[in-house]
C-alpha positions in Angstrom: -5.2 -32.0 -16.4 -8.2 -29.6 -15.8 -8.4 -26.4 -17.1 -8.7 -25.0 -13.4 -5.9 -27.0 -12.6 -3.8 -25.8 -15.4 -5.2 -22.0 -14.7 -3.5 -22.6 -10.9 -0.5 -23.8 -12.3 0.0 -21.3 -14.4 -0.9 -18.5 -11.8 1.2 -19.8 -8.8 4.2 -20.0 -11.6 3.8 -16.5 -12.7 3.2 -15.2 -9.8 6.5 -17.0 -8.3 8.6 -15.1 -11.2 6.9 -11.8 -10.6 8.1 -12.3 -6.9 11.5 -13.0 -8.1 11.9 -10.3 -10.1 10.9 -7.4 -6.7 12.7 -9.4 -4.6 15.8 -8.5 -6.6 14.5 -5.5 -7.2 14.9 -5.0 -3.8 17.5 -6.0 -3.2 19.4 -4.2 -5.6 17.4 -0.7 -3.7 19.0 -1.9 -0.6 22.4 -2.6 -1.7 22.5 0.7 -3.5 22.1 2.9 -0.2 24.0 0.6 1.9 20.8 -1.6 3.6 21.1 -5.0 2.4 21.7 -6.3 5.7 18.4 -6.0 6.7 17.6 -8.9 4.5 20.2 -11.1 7.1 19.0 -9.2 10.3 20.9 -10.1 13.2 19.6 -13.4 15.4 19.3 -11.5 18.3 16.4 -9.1 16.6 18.2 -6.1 17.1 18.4 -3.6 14.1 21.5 -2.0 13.2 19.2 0.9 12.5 19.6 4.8 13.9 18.6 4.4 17.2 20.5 2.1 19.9 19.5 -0.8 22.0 18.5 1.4 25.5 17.8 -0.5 28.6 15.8 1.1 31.7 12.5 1.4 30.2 8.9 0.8 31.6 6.5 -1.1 28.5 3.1 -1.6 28.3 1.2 -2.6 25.7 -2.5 -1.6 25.6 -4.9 -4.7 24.0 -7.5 -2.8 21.8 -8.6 0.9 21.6 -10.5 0.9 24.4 -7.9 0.5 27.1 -5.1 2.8 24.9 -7.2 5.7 23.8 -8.3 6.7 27.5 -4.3 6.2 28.4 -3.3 8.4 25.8 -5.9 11.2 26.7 -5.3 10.8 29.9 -1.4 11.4 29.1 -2.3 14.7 27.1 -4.1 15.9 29.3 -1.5 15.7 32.1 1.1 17.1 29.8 3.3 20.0 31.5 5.1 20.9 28.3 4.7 19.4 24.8 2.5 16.8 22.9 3.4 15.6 19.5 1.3 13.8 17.6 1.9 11.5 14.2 -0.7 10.3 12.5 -2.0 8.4 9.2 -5.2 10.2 9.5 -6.8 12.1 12.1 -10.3 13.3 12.6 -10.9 15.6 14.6 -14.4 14.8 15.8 -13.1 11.3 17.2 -14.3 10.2 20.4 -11.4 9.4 22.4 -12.8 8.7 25.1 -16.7 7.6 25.9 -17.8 8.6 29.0 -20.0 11.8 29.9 -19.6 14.5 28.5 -17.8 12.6 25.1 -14.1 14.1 24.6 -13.4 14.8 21.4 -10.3 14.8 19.6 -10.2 18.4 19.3 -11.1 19.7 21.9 -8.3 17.4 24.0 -5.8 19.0 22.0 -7.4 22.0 22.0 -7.9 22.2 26.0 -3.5 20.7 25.8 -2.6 23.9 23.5 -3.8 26.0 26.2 -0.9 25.1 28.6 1.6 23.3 26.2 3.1 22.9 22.5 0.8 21.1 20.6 1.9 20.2 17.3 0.6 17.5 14.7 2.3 16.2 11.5 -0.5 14.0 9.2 0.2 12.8 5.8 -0.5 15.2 3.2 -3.2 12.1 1.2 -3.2 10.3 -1.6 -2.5 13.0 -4.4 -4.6 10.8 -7.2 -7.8 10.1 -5.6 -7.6 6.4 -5.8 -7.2 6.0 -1.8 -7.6 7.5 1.1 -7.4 10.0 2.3 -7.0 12.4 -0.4 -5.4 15.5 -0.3 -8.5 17.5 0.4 -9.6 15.3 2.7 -6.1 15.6 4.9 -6.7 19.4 4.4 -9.8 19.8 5.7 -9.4 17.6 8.8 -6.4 20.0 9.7 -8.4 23.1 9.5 -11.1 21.7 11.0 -8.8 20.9 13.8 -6.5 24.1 14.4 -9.9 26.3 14.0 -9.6 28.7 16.9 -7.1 26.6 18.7 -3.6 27.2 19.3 -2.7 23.8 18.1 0.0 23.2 15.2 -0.7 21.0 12.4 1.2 19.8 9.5 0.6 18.2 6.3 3.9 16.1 5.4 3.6 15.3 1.6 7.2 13.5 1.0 6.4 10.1 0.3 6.6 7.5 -2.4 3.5 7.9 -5.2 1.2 5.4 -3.8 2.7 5.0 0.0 1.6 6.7 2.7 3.5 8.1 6.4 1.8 5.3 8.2 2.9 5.8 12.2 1.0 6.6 14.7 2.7 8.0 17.6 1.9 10.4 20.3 4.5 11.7 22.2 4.3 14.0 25.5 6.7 16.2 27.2 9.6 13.9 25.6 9.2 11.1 28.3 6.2 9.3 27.4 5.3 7.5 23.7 2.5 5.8 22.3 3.3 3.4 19.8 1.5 1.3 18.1 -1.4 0.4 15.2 -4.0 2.9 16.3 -5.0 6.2 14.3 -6.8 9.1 15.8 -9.6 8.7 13.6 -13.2 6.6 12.6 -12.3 7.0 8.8 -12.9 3.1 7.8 -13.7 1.9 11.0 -14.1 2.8 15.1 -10.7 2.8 16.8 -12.6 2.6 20.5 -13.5 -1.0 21.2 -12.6 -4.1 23.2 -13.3 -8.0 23.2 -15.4 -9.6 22.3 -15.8 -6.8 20.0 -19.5 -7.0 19.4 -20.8 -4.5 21.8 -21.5 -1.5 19.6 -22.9 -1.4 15.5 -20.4 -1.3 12.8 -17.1 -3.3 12.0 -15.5 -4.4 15.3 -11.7 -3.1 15.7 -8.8 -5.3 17.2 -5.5 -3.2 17.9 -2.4 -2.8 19.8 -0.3 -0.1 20.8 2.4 0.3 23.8 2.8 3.0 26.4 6.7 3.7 26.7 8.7 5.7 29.2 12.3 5.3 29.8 15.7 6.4 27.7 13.9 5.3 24.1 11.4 7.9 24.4 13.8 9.9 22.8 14.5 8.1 20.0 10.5 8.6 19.0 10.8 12.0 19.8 14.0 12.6 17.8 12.1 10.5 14.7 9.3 13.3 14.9 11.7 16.1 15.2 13.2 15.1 12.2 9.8 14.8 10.2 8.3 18.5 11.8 11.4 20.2 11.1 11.0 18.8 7.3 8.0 19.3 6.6 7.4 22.8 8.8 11.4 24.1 8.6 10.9 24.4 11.8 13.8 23.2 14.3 12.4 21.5 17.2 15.0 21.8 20.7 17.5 19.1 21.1 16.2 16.1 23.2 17.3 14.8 26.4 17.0 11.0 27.4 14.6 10.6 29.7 15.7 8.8 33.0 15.3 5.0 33.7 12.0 4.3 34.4 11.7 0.4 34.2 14.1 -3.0 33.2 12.7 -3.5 29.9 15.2 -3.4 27.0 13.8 -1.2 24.0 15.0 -0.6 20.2 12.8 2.0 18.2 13.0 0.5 14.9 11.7 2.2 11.8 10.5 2.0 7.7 12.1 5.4 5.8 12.3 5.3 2.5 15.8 6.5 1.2 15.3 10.0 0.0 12.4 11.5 1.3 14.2 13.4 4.4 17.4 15.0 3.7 18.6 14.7 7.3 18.4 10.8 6.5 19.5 10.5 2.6 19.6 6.4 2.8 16.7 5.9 4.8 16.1 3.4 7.5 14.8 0.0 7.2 15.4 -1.4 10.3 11.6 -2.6 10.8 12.5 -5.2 8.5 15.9 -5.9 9.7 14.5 -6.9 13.1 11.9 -8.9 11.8 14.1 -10.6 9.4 16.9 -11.9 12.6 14.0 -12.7 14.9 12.3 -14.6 12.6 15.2 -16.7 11.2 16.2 -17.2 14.8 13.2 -19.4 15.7 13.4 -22.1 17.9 10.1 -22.7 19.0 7.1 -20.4 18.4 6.5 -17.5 15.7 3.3 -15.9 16.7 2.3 -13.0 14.2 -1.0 -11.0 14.4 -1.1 -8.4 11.5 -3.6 -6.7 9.1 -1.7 -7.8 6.1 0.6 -10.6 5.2 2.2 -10.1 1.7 5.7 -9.6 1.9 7.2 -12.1 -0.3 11.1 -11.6 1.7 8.8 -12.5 5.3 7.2 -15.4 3.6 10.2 -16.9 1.9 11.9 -17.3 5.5 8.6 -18.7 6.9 8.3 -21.2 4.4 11.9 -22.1 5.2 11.4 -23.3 9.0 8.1 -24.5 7.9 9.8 -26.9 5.5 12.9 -27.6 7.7 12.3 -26.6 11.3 14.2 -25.7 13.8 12.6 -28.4 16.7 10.5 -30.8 16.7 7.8 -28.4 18.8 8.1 -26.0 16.0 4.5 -24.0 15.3 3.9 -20.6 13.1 1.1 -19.4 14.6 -0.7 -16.1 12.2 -4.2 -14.1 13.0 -5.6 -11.9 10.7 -8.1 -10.3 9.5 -11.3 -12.2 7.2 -10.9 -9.2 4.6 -8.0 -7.0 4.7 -9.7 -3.3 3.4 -7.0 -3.9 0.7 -4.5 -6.5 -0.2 -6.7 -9.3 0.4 -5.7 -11.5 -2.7 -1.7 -10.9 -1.5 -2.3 -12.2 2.1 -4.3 -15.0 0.4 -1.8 -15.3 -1.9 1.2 -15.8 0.5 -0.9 -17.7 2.7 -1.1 -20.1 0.0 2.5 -20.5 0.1 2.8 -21.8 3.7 -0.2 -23.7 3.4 1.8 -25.8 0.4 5.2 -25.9 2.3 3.1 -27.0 5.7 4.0 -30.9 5.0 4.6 -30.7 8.9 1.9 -29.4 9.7 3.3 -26.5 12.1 1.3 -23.5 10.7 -2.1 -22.0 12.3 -3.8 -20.1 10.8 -6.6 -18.1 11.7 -9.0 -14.6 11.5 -11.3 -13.5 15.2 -15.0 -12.8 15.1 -18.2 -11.9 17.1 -19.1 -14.6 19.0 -23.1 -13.4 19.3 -24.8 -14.5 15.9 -25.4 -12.2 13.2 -22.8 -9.3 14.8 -20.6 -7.6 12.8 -17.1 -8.9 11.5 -13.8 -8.0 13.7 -11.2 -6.3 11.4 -7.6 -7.3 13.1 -5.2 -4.0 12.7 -2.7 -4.8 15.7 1.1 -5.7 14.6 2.3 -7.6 16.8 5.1 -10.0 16.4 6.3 -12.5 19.4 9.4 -14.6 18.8 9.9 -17.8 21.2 8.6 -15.8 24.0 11.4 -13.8 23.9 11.7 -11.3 21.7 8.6 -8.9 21.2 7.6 -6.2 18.6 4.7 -3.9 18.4 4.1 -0.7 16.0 2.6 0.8 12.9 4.5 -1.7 10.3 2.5 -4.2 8.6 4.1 -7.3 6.9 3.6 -5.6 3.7 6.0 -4.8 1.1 4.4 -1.1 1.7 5.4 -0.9 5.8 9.1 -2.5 4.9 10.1 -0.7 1.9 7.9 2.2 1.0 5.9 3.6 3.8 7.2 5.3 7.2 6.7 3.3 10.1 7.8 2.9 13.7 7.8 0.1 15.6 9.4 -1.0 19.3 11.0 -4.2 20.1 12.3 -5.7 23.2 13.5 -8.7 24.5 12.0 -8.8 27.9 11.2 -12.2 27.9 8.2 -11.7 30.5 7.0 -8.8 29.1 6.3 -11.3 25.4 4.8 -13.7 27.0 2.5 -12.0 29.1 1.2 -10.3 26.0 0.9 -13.4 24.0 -0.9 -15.4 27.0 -3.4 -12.0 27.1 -3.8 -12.5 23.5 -4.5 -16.2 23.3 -6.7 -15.9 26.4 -8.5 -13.1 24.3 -8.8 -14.9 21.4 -9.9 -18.4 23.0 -11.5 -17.1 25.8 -9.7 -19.6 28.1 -7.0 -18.5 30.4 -3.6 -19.1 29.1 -1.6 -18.1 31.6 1.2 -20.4 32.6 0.6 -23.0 30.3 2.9 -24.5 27.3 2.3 -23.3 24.5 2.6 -26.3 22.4 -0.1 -27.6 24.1 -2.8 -24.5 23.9 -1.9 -24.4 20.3 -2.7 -28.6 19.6 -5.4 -29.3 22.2 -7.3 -25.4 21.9 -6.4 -23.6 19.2 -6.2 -26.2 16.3 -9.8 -27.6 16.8 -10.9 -24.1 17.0 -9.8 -24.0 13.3 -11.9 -27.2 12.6 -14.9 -26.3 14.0 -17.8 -26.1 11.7 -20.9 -26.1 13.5 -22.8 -25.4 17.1 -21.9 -22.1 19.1 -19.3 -19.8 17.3 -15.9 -19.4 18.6 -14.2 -15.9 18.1 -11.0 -17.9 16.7 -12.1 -19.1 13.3 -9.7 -20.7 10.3 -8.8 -18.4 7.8 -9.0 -19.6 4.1 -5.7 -19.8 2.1 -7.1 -18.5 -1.1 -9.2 -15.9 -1.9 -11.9 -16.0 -4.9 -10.4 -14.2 -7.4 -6.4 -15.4 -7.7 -3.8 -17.4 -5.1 -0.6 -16.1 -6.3 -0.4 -13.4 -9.0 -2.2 -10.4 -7.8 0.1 -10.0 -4.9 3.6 -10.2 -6.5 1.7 -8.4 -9.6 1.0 -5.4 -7.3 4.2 -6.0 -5.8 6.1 -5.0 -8.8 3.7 -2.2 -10.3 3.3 -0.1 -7.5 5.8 -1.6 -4.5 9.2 -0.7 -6.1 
């Protein structure tokens, strides 16, 4: 045997027993503050989480910053008595919206906190500057923002060493939400763009985010309650449930770690829990876009219907991004591991791009997960051991069956630039999006393959990371 060969053998076992070992770590985490069903999930992809299944609400999900960001400032500024905002990062020079005169970040919320309650909660930043933000960079964003303004800000600081509060929610007068994957801020890329994503200099920026009204508005608003009142000790008044505003069916689903709020001692890890039951669930079609893919419990059920599935139409269908800012050997990694279990050859693959030469890349951030065109999810959470077990996420799913499809059709029709409406989806996948994945020369497409394996390891960095700092 070559010593290459030999080198991959011995990686992909390692990194398979490191695996093993989190997983049961785990598992033994959940089990101990009573969560372990969330590795089962239920097959309808509800959670058993703290917020119910509420029907009567009106969803829509925004496709790429450029149609959310002018919703949500256009939200704020219409606000007649609150807007809460939840953040990863913020800056408050951002551009949210680009048309004469530029509004800034600020001076929305600053021109809100006139008439309303403005407050927003950030993560406090990395407290060993090995990521960002640091703690003195989340410091001097929120003075720069609350300046001579009457807007509230808060640093929350109660996470896990090397997680992060990773929402991003906005959230006015208690009967509208934004939820989704994009941050207030420019810090490692622009937030504000749209396909074909090479209109404008700098690192293109695919995203998702949904515009909620309805009963489970309160169930967002209650979340940041809970967090404000924390970190501020300030007690926020009790919420009503908004009236019905739609048909759609809606669960607010959420990562939080056991023990960082004492109003929730065991946490809540019911992002995972819906994954896990819509996934196993699969008849048809798993369609996943997502910055990162390197959670070993995900994979493992993947790689199941990949080796045995569920019909003989059967497809896993994945975009993400070329290079992940971080985790890049771990999606590579895992991708690995359905590439060698794809003796069926169900799973697609693949990353978007500029299609005018020499533009830059597109970095995918949306997480989005569609289940048989029936079962829909959109938030913060990555498929990352940090967004299932570590950070704080939030997440809504539904299972309005039009309301998936649609958004899967718009994304497909994005991606290929085809229109998908109406037609099986079996079919786009074999006779467009497959030879997509093959193509190799001539006029680019914006859906490119993805490779499996990255330069510098296939299977041990992830599950190695995994265990040092995802516990």
């Amino acid at each position: 045997m070559a010593k290459m060969d030999v080198l991959a053998v011995m990686d992909s076992r390692m990194g398979a027993l490191i695996e093993s070992a989190t997983n049961a770590h785990h598992h033994r985490r959940l089990r101990r503050v009573g969560w372990e069903r969330a590795y089962c999930g239920n097959e309808d992809g509800w959670a058993t989480g703290s917020a119910p299944t509420r029907g009567g609400n009106h969803v829509d999900v925004h496709v790429d910053g450029a149609a959310a960001l002018p919703s949500i400032a256009a939200s704020i500024r219409a606000a007649r008595s609150s807007v809460h905002v939840a953040g990863w990062a913020i800056t408050p020079s951002f551009r949210v919206e680009r048309s004469e005169p530029h509004r800034t970040l600020r001076s929305l919320l600053a021109e809100a906190a006139e008439r309303v309650q403005v407050r927003v909660l950030v993560w406090g930043g990395a407290p060993v500057p090995v990521m960002h933000p640091t703690r003195g960079e989340t410091k001097a964003a929120v003075s720069a923002l609350i300046a001579g303004t009457r807007i509230q800000a808060a640093r929350d600081t109660r996470n896990r060493p090397m997680h992060c509060h990773h929402e991003k929610l906005v959230i006015v007068d208690d009967e509208t939400a934004f939820v989704g994957g994009i941050d207030l801020t420019d810090l490692d890329g622009d937030r504000f763009d749209a396909a074909p994503h090479s209109i404008r200099p700098g690192l293109g920026w695919h995203d998702a985010a949904v515009a909620l009204t309805g009963p489970s508005v309160a169930d967002i608003a209650e979340h940041f309650a809970l967090r404000w009142q924390a970190t501020t000790g300030e007690r926020l008044a009790p919420v009503a449930v908004p009236a019905h505003t739609g048909n759609s069916r809606v669960q607010v689903v959420r990562t939080v770690p056991e023990g960082n709020y004492a109003a929730l001692p065991s946490g809540d890890f019911s992002v995972l829990e819906s994954y896990m039951g819509a996934i196993r669930s699969a008849q048809r079609l798993i369609y996943l876009e997502n910055q990162f893919l390197w959670s070993a419990e995900i994979v493992a059920v993947l790689r199941q219907l990949l080796d045995d599935p569920p019909s003989a139409d059967f497809r896993l269908c994945v975009v993400l991004p070329q290079r992940p800012n971080n985790g890049n050997d771990d999606t590579r990694g895992q991708l690995s591991v359905l590439h060698e279990a794809d003796r069926h050859h169900r799973l697609l693959a693949g990353t978007i791009g500029p299609t005018t030469p020499g533009a830059p890349d597109v970095y995918v951030h949306a997480k989005v997960g569609i289940v048989d065109d029936r079962w829909l999810t959109v938030g913060s959470a990555n498929l990352s051991e940090h967004s299932l077990f570590n950070d704080t996420e939030v997440n809504v799913v539904s299972d309005d069956a039009q309301l998936a499809r649609t958004l899967r059709e718009r994304l497909w029709s994005e991606h290929l630039e085809m229109d998908c409406s109406g037609q099986d989806p079996l079919v786009v996948l074999e006779e467009a999006w497959r030879p997509r994945l093959t193509f190799h020369s001539g006029t680019p497409h914006r859906l490119r393959a993805l490779p499996a394996v990255s330069r510098r390891s296939a299977r041990l960095m992830g599950p190695l990371k995994g265990l040092l700092v995802d516990g």
